[in-house]
N, C-alpha and C positions, 0 to 999 in steps of 0.2 A: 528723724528717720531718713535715712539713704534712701533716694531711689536706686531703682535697680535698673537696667536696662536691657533687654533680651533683643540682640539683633540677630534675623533668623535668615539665612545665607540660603537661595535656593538654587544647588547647581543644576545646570542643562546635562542631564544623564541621557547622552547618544546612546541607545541601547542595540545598535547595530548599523554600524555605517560600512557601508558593504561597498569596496571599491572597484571590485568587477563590474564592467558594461555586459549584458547578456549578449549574445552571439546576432550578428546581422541575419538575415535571409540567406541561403545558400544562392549563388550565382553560378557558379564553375560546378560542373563534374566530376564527382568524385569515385577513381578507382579502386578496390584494396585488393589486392592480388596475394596469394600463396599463402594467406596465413588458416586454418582448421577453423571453419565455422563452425560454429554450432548455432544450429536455426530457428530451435526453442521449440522445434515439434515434435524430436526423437530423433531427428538428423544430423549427421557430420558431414562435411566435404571436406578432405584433406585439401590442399593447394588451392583454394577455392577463388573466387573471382567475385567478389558483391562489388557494385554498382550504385551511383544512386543520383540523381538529377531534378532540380526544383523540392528535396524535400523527400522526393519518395526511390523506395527502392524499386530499381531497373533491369540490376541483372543479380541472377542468382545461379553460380555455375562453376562447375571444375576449369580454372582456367587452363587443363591440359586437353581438354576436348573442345573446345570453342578457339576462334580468330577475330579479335580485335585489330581493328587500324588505328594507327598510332596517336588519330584525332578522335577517337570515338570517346574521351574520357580526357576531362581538362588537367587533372589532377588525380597523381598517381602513388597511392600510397604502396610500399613494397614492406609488409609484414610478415615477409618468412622468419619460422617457427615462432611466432605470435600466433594469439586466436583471438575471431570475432566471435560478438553475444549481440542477442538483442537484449536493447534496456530494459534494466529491471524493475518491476514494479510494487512500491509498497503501499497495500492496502491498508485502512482501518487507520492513517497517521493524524496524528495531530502536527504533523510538521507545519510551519509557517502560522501557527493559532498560538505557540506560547514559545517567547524567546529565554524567560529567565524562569524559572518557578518560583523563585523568593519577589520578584516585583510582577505586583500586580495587577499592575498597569498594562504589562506585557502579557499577560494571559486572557486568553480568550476565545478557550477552547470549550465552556458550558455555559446557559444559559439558564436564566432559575425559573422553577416551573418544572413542573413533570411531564407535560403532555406540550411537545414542541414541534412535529413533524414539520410546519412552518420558517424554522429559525436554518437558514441557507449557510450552515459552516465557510462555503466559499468568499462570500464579504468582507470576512476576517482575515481571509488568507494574505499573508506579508510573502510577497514574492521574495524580499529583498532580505530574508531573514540570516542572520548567519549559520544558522544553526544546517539550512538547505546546501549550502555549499560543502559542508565536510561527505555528505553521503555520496555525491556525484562521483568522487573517486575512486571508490568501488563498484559503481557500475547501475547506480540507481537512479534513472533518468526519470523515473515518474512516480505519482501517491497519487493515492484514494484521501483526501482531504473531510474529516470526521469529525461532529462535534460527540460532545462526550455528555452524562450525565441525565439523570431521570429517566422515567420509565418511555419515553420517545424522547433520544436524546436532538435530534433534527435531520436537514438532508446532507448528505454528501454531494461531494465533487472531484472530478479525477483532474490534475494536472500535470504537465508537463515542468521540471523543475529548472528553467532558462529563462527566466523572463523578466518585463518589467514591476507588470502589476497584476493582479489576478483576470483579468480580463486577458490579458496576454498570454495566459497561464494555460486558459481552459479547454482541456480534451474532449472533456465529457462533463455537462453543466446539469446536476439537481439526478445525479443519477440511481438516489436511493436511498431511503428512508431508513432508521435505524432505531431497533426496538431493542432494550433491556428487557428480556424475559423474566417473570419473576421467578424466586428460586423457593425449592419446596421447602431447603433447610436452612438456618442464616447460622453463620459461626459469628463467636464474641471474641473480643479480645484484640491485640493486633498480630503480626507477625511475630514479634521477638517475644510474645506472653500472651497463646493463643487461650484463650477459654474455648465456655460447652457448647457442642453443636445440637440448636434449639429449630425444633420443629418450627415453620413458617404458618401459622394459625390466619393470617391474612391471605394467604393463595390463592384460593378461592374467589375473594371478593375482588384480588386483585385481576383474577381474570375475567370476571365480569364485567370490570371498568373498560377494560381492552376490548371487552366482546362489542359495549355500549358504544365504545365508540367508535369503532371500524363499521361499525352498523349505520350510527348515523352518519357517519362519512359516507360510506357509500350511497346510503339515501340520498343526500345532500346534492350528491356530484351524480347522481340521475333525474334530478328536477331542474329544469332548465328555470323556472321562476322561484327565485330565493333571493333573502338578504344574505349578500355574502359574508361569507367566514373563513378567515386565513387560512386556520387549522383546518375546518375539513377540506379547501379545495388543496392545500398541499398533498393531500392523501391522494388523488386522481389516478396519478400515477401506477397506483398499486394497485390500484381495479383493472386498467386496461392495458396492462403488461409494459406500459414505459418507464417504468421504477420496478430496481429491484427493492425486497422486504430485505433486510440486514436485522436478522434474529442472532442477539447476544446470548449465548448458553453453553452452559458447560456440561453439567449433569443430564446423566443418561433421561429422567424422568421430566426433566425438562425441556429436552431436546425433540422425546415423543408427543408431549404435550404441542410445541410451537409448532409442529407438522401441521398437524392435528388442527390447533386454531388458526391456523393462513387455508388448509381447506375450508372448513366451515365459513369463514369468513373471502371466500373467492378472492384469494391473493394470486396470482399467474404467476410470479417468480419470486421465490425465496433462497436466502441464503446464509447458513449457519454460521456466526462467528464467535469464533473460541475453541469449541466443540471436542473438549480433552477427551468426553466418554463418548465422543460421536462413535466410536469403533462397534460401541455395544448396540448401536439402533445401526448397524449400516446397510442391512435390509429394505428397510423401512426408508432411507435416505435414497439408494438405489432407486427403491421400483418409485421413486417420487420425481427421481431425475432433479435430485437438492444436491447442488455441492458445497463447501466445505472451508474457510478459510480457517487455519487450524492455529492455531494462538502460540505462542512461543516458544519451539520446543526447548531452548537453552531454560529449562524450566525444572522444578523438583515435580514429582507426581502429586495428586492431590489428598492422596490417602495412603495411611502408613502402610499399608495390605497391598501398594502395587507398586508395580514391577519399576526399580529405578530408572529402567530405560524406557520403560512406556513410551516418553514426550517424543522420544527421538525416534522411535519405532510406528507411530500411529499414523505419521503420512503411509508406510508402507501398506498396513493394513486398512488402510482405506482406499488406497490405489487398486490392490488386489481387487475390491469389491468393484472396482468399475467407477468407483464417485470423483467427483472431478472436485483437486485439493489442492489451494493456496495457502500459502503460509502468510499469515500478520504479526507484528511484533510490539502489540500494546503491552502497557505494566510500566514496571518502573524504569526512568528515565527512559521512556519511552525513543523520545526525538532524538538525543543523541544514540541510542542504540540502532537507530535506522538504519546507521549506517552497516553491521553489521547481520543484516538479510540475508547475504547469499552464504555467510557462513552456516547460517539454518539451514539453508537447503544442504549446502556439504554434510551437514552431518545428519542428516534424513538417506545422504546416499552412504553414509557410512554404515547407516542402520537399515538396509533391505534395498532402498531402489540403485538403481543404476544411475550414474552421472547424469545424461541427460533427461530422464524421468525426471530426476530431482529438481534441475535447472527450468522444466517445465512449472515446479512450484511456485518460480516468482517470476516466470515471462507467460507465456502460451493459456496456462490454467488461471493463472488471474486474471490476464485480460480477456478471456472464459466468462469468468463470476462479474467481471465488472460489465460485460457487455462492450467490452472496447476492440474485438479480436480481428475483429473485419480490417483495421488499421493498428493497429502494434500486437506487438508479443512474440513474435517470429518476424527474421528474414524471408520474407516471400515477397515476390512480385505485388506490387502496385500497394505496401504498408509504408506508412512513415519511416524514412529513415531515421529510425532511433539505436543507435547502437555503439559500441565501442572493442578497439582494442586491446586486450590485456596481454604482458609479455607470458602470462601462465594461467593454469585452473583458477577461472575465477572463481570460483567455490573453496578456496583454499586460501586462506589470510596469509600464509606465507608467498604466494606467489600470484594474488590478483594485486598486479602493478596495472595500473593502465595507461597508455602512452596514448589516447587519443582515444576522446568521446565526441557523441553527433545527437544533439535533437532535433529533429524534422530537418534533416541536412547538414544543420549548423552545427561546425565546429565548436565547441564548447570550451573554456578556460575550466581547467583543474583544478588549478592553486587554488589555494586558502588561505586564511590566518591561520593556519595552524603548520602550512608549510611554509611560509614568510618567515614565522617566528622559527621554524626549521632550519633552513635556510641560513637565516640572520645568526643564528649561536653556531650552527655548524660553521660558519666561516668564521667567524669570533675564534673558537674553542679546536676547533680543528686543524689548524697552522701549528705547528710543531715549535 
């Protein structure tokens, strides 16, 4: 008998070698003059004059009504009929937790277990991901960093997307816990061959395990003499208002009920993510002072009986009511869809709000829900300069070009592998 012999070859798979250095520290002064702010609160300034020194913003102003000296400002960008934005922010991502979905070595956006409020999403975070470099180009300087799966999926963390490593990264570290609510109805089937929508005969007990354990968390984390435990002291936070609660829910009946159990359970801030029927409790969300990060609108309705534009209409009717509403863009291909954010919000102002209401969905009103407002979300005095110029509506995929972005001062590099490879066939292919 032959032998056989199996030689098993193991390539070195580089699953992102990311040739961009992140941006230095700002040094020099940087001025933008003439281009149409928009400041992320409801404000315009045509011709306007932003500023910004060590990192933060300095001046905020019509440069027709103010006098600067010729040194007041080291560096002088001249953006007439361009407009500034402040960077945008995408909650809820798994950006920098999974670079391929087919290797699985690269994904590392769940942890197994059901009960995880301990497992810190931001440890995973790949600064260096390529996937982060495509969204920068449209004007998306920051995420809410989120792991996914089970019934407390773990904590988040908000970053800045310029850095080296996640430590470099960090705006806001452990900023909020995240619970999958459970649902009253479960559908069978998949997408393409959906089956019966079957009663949830577990509901019940499922929320008594939640009740059990927020209870003994909070127990826990009121006795100063105890054997520690990861899991309840992660929960801390949500006793004493330093973490927000991030309740996943879609359906009207579930949306009543998480209210419901973060009172009973003395949670100090919550926040609804997904929330397609939140429109039907927005009363109830109101007089609770809950806001809203509202789930995808580029999305079909979830029931044959509504309205096809609902997705696109439901920021509106939740703005009406007073409730403060960010847009997320989980589901599928999630990460690479990041990048297209601000086109949600464009078409939420195509559907009732006005341009800069909308633009408040993914600057001013998230950094709102995330707790971060004090320092990003708007051009004002004394926030991070985070921002960029576009030559047109950045809410408009045909003409958010942006010729120049800034996190915490720093000039930012643009390009991508996906403009290289641009680039490289356009000269190729484009010589006559």
């Amino acid at each position: 008998m032959k032998k056989i012999y199996i030689i098993v070859f193991v390539l070195s798979l580089s699953i992102h070698t990311n040739a961009q250095t992140p941006a230095k520290k700002q040094t020099k002064s940087v001025l933008i003059l003439n281009a149409t702010a928009h400041l992320g609160n409801g404000q315009i300034i045509e011709n306007s004059a932003i500023g910004f020194k060590d990192g933060k913003i300095t001046l905020v102003a019509d440069s027709k009504l103010i006098k600067l000296s010729k040194d007041a400002y080291e560096t002088t960008i001249d953006a007439t009929g361009k407009h500034v934005y402040p960077g945008f922010i995408a909650p809820n991502s798994t950006l920098g937790l999974v670079e391929i979905d087919a290797v699985k070595s690269s994904d590392d956006e769940e942890e197994i277990g059901s009960f995880n409020p301990n497992v810190r999403s931001i440890i995973a975070y790949d600064a260096n991901s390529k996937v982060i470099e495509t969204v920068r180009p449209n004007g998306i300087l920051m995420a809410q960093i989120t792991p996914r799966g089970g019934r407390i999926s773990g904590t988040s963390s908000i970053v800045q997307l310029d850095a080296w490593h996640w430590q470099d990264a960090l705006i806001k570290e452990n900023d909020g816990i995240h619970l999958n609510f459970p649902e009253t109805f479960r559908k069978s089937g998949s997408w393409f061959e959906p089956g019966t929508i079957e009663v949830n005969k577990d509901y019940q007990k499922q929320i008594e395990e939640l009740n059990a354990l927020f209870a003994s968390s909070k127990a826990y984390n009121s006795d100063s003499a105890k054997e520690r435990n990861l899991v309840f002291e992660a929960m801390k936070g949500l006793f004493d208002g330093s973490q927000n609660l991030f309740i996943h829910s879609n359906k009207e009946r579930q949306i009543i009920d998480a209210v419901q159990f973060a009172k009973d359970n003395g949670i100090k801030k919550m926040i609804i993510v997904g929330g397609f029927e939140a429109y039907k409790s927005s009363d109830l969300l109101q007089k609770n002072n809950i806001g809203v990060l509202l789930k995808r609108v580029h999305d079909m309705p979830e029931n044959d009986d509504q309205d096809i534009d609902l997705p696109y209409k439901t920021a509106k009717l939740l703005t009406d009511k007073g409730i403060v509403v960010g847009l997320e863009n989980s589901g599928g291909k999630e990460r690479m869809q990041t990048r297209n954010l601000p086109f949600l919000a464009g078409t939420c102002a195509a559907y009732g709000l006005d341009k800069e209401q909308a633009l408040q969905l993914i600057t001013l009103n998230t950094a709102k829900l995330l707790g971060i407002d004090s320092i990003c979300g708007s051009l004002e005095l004394g926030k991070d300069a985070t921002l960029f110029i576009s030559e047109g509506d950045a809410l408009d995929m045909r003409t958010n070009k942006l010729t120049n972005a800034f996190i915490q001062g720093r000039m930012i590099d643009l390009e991508t592998h996906q403009t290289q490879l641009y680039n490289k066939y356009k000269e190729k292919y484009g010589q006559k």
